[in-house]
Backbone bond lengths (Angstrom), bond angles and torsions (degrees), N, CA, C in turn:
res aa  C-N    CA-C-N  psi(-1)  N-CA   C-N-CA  omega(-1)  CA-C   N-CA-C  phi
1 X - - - 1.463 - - 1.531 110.61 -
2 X 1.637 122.11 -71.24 1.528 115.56 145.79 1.520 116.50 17.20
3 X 1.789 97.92 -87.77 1.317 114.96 -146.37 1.562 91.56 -77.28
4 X 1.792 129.28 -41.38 1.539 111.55 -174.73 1.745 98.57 -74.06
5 X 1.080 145.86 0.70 1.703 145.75 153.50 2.027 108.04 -53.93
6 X 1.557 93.09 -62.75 1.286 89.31 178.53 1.370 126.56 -64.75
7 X 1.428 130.72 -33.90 1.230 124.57 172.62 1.804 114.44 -68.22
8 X 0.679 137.70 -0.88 1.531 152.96 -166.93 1.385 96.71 -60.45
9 X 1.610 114.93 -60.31 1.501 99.33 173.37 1.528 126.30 -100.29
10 X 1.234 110.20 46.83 1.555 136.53 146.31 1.498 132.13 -86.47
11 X 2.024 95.46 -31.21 1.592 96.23 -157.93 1.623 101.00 -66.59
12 X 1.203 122.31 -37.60 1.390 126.08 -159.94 2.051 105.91 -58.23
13 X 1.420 101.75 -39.81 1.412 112.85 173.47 1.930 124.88 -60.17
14 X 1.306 82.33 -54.55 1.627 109.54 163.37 1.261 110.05 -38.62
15 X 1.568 111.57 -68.81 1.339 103.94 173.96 1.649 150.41 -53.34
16 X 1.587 98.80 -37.65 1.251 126.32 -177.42 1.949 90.05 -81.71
17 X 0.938 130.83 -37.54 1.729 127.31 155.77 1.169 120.86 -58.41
18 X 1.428 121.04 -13.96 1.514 114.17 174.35 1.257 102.95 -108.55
19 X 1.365 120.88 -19.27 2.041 111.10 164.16 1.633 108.12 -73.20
20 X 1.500 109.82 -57.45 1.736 97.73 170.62 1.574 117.97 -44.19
21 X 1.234 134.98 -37.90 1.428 122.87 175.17 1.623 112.00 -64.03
22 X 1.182 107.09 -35.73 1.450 110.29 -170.94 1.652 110.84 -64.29
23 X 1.214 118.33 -47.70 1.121 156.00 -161.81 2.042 102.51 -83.02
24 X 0.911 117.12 -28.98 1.564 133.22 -170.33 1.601 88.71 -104.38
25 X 1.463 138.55 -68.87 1.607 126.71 -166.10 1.576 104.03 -70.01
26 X 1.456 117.46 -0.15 2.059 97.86 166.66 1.423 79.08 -114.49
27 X 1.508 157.39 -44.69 1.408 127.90 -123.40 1.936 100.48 -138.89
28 X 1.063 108.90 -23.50 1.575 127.18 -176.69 1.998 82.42 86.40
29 X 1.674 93.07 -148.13 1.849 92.63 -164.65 1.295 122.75 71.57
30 X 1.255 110.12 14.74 1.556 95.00 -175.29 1.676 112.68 -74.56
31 X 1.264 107.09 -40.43 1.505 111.09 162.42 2.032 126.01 -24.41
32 X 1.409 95.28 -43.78 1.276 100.51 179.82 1.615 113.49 -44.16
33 X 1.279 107.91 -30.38 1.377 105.64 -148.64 1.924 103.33 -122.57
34 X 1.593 114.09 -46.97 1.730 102.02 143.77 1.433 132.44 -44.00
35 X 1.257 118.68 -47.75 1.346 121.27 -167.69 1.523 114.51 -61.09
36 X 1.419 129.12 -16.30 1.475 152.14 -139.41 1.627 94.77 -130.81
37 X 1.281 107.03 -36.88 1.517 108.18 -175.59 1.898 113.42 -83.55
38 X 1.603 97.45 -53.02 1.415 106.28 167.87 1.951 114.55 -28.26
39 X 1.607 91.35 -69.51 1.086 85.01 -173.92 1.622 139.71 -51.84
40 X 1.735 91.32 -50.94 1.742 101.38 148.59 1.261 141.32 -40.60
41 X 1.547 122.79 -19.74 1.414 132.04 -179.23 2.002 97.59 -86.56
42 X 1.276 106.97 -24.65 1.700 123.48 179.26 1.454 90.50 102.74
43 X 1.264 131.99 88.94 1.016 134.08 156.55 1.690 121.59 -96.45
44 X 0.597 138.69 120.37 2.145 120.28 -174.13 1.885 100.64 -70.34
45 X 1.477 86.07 140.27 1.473 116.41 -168.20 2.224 88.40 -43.71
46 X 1.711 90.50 -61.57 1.669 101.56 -173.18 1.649 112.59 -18.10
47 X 1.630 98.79 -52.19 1.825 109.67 -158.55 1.771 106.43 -96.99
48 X 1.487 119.30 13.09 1.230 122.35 -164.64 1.575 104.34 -85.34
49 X 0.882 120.67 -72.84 1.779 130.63 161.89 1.836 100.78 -18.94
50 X 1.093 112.26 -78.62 0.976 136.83 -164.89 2.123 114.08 -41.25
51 X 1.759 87.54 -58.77 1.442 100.84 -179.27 1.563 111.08 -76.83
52 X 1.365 119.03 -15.99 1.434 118.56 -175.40 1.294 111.61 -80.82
53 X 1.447 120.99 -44.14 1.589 127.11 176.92 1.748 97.00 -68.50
54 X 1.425 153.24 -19.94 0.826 137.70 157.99 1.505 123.36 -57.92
55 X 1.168 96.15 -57.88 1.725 89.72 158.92 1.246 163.60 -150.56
56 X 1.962 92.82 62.76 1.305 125.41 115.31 1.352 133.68 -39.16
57 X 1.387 115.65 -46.38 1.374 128.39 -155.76 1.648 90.12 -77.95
58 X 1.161 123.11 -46.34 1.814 128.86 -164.50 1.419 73.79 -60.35
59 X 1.298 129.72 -92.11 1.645 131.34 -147.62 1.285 109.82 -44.45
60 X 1.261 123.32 -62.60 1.798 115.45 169.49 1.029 116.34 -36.48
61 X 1.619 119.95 -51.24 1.918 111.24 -177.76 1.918 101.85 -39.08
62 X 1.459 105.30 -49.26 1.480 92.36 -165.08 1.282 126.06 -81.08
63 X 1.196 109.98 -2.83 1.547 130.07 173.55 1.268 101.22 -80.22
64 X 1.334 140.64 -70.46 1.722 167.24 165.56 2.282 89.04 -5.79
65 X 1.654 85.55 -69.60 1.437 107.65 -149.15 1.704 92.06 -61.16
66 X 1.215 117.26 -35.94 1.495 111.94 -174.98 1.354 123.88 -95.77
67 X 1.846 104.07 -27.86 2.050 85.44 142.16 1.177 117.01 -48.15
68 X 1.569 101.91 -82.05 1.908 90.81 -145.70 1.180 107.20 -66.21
69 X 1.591 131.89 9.68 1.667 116.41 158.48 1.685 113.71 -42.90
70 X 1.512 96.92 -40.27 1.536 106.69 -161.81 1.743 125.41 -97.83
71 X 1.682 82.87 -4.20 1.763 90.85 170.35 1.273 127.02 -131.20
72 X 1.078 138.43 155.10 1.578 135.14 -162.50 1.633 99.24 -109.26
73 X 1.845 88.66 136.39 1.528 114.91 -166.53 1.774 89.06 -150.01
74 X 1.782 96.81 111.90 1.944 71.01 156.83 1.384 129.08 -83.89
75 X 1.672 115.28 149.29 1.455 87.45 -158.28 1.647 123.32 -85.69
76 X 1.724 121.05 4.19 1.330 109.94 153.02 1.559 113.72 -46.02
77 X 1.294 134.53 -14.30 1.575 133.41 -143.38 1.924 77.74 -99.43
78 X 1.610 101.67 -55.73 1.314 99.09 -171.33 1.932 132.10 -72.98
79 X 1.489 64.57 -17.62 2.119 71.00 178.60 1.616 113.30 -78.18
80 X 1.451 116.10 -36.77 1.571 120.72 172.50 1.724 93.06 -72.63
81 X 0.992 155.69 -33.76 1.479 138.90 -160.77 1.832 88.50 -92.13
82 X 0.852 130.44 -42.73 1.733 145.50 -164.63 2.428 95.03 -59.70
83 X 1.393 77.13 -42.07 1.910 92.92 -172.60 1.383 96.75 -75.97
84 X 1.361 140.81 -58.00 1.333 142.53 175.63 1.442 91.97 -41.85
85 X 1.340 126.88 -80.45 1.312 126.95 -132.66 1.482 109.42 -77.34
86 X 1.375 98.76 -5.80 1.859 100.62 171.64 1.476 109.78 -102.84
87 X 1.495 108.76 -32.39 2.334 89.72 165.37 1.255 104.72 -67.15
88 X 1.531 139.00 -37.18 1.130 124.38 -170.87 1.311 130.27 -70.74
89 X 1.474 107.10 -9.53 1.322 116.09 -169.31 1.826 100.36 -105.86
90 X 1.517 117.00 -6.14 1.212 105.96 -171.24 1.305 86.45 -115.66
91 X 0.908 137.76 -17.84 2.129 132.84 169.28 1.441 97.52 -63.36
92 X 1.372 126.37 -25.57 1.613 118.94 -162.87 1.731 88.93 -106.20
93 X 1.173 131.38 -21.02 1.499 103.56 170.38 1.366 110.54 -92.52
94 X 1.203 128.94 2.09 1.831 131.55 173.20 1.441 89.21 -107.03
95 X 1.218 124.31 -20.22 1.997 90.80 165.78 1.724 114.26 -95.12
96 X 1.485 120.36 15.11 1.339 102.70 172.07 1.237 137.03 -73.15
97 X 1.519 112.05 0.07 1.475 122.06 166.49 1.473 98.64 -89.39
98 X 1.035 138.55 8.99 1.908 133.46 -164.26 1.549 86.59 -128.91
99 X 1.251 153.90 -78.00 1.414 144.62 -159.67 1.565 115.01 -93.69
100 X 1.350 118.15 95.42 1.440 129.06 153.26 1.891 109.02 -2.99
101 X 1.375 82.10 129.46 2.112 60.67 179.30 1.524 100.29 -109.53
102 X 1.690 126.27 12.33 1.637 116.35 152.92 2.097 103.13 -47.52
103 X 1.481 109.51 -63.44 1.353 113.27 162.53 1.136 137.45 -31.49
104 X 1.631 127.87 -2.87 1.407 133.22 -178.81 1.263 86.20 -101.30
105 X 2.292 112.94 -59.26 1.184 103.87 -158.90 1.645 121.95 -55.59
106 X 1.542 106.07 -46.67 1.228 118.03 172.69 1.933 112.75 -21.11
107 X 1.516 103.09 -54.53 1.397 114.18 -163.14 1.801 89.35 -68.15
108 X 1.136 123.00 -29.01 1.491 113.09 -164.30 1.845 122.92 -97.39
109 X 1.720 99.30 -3.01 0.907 102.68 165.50 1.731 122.02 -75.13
110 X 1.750 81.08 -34.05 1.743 88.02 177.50 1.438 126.19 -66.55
111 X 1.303 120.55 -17.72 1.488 128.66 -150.21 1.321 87.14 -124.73
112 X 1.293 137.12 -26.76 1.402 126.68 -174.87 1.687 118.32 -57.60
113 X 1.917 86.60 -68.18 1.756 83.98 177.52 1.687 127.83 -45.47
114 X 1.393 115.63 -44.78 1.572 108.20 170.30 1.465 135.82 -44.84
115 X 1.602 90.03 -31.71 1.548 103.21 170.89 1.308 121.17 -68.91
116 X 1.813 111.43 -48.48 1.225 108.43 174.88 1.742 124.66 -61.94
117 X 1.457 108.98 -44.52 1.624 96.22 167.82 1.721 139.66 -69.86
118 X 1.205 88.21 -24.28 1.290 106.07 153.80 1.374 125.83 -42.72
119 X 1.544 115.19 -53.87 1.919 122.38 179.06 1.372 88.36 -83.64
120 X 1.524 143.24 -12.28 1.769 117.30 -179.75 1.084 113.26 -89.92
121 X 1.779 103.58 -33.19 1.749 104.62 -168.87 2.009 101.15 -84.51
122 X 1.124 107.23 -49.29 1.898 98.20 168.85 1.270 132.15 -54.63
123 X 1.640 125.66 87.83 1.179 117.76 -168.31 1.457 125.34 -40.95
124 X 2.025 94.92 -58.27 1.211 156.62 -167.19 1.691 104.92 -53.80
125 X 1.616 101.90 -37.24 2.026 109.58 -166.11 1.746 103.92 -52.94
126 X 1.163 98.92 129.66 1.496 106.23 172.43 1.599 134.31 88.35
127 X 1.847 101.07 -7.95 1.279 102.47 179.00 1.505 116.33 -95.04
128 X 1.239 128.84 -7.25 1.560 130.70 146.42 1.107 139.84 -97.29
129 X 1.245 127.31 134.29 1.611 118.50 -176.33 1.478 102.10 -87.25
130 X 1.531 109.88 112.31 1.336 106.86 159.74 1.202 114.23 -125.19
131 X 1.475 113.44 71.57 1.617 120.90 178.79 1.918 98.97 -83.23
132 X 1.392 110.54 -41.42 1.734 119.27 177.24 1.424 99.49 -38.14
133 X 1.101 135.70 -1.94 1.673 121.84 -161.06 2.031 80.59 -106.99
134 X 1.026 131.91 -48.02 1.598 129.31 -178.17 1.735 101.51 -76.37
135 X 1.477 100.06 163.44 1.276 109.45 170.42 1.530 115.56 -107.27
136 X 1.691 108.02 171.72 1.015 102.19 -152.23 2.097 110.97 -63.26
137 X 1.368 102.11 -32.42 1.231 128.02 168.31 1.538 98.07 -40.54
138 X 1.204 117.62 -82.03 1.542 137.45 179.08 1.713 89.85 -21.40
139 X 1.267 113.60 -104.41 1.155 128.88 -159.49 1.567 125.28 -31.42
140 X 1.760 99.67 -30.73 1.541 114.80 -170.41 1.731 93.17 -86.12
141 X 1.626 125.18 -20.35 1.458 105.89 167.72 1.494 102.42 -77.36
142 X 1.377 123.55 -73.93 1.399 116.92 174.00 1.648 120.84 -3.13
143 X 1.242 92.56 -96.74 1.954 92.43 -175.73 1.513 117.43 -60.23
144 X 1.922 113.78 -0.98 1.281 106.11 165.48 1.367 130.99 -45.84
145 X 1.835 83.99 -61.25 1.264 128.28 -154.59 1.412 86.01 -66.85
146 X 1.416 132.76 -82.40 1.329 128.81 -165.14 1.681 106.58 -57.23
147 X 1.236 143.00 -3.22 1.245 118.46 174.79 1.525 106.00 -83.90
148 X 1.602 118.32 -26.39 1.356 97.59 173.63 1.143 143.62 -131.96
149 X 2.081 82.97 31.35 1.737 86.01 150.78 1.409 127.07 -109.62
150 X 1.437 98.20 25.77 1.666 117.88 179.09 1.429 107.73 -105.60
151 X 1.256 116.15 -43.11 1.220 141.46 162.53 2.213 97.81 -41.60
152 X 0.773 109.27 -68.68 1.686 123.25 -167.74 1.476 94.02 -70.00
153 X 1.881 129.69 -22.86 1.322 92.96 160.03 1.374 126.06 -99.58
154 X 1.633 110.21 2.71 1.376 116.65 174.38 1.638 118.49 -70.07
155 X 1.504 112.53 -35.65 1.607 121.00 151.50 1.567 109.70 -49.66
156 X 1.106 104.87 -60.18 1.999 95.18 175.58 1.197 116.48 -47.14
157 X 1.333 119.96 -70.63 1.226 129.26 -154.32 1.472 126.15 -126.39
158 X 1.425 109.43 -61.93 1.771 116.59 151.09 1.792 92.65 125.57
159 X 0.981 108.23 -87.50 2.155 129.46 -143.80 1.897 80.32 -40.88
160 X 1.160 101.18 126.97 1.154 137.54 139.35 1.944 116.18 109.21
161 X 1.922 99.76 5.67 1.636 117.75 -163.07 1.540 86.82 -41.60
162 X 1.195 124.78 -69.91 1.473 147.41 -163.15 2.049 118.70 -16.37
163 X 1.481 91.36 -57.85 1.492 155.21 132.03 1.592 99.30 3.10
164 X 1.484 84.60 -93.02 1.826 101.53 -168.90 1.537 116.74 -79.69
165 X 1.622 110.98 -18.95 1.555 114.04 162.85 1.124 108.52 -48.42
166 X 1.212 121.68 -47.62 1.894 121.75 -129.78 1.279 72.34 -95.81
167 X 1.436 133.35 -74.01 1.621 131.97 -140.25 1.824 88.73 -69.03
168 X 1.243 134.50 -18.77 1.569 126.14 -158.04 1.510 92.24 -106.36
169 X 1.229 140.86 -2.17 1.423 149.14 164.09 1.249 124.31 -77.70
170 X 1.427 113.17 -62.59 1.535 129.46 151.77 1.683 128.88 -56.81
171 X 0.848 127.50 -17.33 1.472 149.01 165.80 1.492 97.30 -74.93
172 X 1.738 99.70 -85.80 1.544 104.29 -163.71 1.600 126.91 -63.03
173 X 1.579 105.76 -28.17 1.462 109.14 -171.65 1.609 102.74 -112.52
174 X 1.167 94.82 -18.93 1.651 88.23 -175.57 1.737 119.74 94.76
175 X 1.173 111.71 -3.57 1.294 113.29 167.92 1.976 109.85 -56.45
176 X 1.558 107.03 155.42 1.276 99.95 -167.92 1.949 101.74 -112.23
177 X 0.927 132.07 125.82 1.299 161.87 -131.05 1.862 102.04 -32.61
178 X 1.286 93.06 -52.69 1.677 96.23 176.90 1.561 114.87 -45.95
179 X 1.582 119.56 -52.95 1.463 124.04 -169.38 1.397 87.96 -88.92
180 X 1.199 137.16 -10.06 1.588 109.69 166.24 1.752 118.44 -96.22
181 X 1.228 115.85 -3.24 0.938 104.62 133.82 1.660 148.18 -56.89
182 X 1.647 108.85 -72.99 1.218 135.99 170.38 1.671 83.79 -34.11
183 X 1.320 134.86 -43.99 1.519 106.43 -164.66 1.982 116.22 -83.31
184 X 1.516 87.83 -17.52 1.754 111.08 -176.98 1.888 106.77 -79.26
185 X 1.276 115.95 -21.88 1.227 105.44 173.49 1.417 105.87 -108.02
186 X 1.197 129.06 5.25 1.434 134.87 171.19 1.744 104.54 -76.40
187 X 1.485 96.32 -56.89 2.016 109.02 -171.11 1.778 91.15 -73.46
188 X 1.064 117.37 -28.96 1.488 98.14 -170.64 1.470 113.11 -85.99
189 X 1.171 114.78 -17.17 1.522 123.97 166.98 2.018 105.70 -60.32
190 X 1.577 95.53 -52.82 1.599 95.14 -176.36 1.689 106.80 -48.82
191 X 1.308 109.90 -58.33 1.618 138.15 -162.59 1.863 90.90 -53.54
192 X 1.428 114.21 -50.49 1.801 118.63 164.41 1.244 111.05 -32.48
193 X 1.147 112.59 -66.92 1.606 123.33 179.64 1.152 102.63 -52.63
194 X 0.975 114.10 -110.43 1.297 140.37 -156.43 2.087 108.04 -21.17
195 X 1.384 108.44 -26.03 1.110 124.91 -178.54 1.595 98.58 -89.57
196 X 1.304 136.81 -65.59 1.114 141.48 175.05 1.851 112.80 -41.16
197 X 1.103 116.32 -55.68 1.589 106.74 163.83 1.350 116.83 -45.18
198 X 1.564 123.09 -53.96 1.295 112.66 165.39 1.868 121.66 -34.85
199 X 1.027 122.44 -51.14 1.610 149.23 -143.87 1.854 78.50 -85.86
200 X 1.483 120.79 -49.07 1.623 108.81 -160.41 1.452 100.64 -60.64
201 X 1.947 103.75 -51.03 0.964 120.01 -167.72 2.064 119.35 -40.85
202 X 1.050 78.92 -47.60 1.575 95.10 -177.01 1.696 105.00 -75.39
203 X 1.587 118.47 -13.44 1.316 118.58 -172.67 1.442 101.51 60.03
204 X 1.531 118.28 83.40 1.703 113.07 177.28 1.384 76.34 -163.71
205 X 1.503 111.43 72.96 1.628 129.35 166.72 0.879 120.91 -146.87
206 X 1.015 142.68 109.55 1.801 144.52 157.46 1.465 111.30 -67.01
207 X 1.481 112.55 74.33 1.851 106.79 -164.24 1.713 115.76 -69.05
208 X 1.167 111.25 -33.16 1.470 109.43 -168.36 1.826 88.77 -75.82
209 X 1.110 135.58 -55.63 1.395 127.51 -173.22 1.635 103.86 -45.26
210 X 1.580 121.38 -63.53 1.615 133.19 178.77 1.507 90.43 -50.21
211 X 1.075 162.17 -87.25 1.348 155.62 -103.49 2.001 99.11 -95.80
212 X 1.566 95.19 -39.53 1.726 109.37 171.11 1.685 108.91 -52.26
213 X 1.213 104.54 -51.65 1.451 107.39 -139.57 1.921 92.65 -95.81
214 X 1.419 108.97 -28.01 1.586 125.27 164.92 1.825 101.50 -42.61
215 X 1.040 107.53 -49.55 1.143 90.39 166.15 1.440 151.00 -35.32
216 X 1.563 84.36 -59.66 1.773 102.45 174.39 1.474 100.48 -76.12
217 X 1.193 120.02 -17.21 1.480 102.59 -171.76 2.013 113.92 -96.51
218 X 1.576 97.17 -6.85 1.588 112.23 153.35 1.822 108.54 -65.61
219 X 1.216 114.61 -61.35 1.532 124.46 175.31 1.785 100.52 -19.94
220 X 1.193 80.67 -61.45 1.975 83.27 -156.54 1.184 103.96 -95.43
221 X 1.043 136.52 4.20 1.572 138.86 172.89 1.794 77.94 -75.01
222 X 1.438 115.20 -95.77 1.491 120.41 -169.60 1.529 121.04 -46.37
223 X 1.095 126.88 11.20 1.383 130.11 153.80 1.432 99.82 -105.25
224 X 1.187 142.69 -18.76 1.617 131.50 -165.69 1.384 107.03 -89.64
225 X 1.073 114.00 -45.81 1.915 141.35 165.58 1.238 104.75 -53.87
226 X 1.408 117.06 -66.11 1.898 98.64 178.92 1.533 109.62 -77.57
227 X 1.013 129.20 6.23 2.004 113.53 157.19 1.313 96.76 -87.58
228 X 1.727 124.60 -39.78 1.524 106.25 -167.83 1.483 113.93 -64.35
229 X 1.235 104.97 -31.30 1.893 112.63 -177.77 1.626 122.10 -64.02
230 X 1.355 93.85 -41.39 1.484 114.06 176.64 2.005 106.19 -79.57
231 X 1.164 104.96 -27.87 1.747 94.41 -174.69 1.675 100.63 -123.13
232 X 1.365 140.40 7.25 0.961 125.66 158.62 1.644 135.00 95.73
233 X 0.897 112.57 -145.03 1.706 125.52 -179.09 1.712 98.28 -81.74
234 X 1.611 98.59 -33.78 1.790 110.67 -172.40 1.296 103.91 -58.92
235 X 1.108 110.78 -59.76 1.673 111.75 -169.41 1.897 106.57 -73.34
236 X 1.249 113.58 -9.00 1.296 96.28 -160.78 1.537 100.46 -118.59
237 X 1.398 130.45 10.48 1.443 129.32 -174.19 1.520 93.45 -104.73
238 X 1.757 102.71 -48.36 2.045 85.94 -170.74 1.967 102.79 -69.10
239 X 1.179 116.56 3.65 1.738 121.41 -170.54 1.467 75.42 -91.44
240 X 1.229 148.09 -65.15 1.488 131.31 -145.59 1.671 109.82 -91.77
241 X 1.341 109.32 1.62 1.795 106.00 168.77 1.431 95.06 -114.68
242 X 1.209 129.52 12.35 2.003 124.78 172.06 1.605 91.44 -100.21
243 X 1.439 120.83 -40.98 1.581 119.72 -169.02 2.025 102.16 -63.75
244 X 1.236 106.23 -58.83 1.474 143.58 -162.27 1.796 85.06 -62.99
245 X 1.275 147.57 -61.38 0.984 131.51 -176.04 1.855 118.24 -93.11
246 X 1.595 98.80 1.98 1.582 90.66 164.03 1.814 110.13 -102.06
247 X 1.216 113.62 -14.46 1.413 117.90 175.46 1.600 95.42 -63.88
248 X 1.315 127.44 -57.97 1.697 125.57 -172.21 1.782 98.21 -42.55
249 X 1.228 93.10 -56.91 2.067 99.84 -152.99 1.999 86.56 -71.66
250 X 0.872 108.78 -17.61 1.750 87.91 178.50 1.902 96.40 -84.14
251 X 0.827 110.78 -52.97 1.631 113.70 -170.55 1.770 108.05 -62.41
252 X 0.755 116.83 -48.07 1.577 131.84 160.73 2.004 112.92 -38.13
253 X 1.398 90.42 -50.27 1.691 101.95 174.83 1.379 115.30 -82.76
254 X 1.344 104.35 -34.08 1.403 110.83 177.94 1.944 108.77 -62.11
255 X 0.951 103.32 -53.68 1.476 114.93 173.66 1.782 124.66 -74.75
256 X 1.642 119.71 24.67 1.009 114.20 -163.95 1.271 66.77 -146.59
257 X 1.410 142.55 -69.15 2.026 125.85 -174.72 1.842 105.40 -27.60
């Protein structure tokens, strides 16, 4: 009794961590909706970065592990994209004292809207894999390149990496929405890490809170992943133009207070 008293002012956090996981293994964005909560529960600005990629990172592992159970990657393909996406993600949390992050948003106001009309007006985006049309060469620069300079802004900044994998996978390589996912919560799990060691290092962690709340954000990672697996490109294209046009209107508001 005690102990369900003391968690009482957790549940409200918990929860809103178990919709961002859910919400992050079909669409990425999960940030949108932890990052907003942290603070509201009174988290200090210092340990916010820090405690969210902790657990984020738990919920992606279980998202990560149950895509690519279900999709084929060879894994030389995945270990060079896995190496990108962890320097890039740890150059972007040692440059967040070096790049202004008005300058990220700026960049994301511009790049956002295209993305979003893009997933409303393409019925068709994502329901074929036509990666066979690139070579293997081709493809391994492609999803290089974007794992780690997506990766380097998920070390900066984070809300929406998830997001720009999946739609910059399927676009660029031609993978069809499911395996570009499964590959976007795989690199964004690395890009977690790899950013989060930075964050210990520096001590800008609240671990027992991240390791608590990792929990709930395992919960809904593995419920978000088995609807996306079971329902497809369907469930996961209108999830990546609802993420893609609420990331604009938060950054947009954010920059107009």
């Amino acid at each position: 009794m005690d102990l369900l008293y003391a968690a009482q002012p957790y549940l409200p956090l918990a929860l809103l961590v178990f919709l961002a996981g859910f919400v992050d293994s079909i669409a990425g964005g999960g940030g949108l909706i932890t990052l907003p909560a942290y603070l509201a529960h009174g988290l200090s600005p210092a340990l916010l970065l820090g405690t969210n990629k902790l657990s984020s990172a738990m919920g992606t592992a279980v998202a990560a592990a149950k895509f690519i159970k279900e999709t084929r990657f060879k894994a030389d393909f995945l270990f060079i994209l896995i190496v990108l996406a962890a320097v890039g993600s740890f150059l972007g949390a040692k440059a967040i004292s070096l790049v202004p992050p008005e300058v990220i948003r700026y960049l994301l106001i511009i790049l956002l809207p295209p993305v979003a009309i893009f997933l409303a007006a393409k019925k068709s985006f994502g329901l074929v894999d036509t990666s066979k049309a690139h070579t293997e060469a081709s493809l391994l620069r492609r999803s290089g390149a974007l794992s780690f300079f997506v990766s380097f802004y998920d070390g900066l900044l984070g809300p929406g990496t998830g997001t720009f994998l999946a739609v910059g996978y399927a676009r660029l390589c031609g993978f069809d929405l499911l395996r570009s996912t499964a590959l976007a919560r795989l690199l964004n799990l690395v890009s977690n890490l790899a950013a989060l060691a930075t964050f210990l290092y520096l001590d800008m962690v609240n671990v027992k809170l991240g390791l608590a709340m990792g929990l709930a954000g395992m919960a809904g990672n593995y419920a978000g992943s088995h609807l996306a697996l079971k329902k497809g490109t369907w469930v996961i294209r209108p999830m990546l133009f609802t993420v893609s046009a609420a990331l604009l209107i938060k950054i947009a508001w954010d920059m107009l207070r």
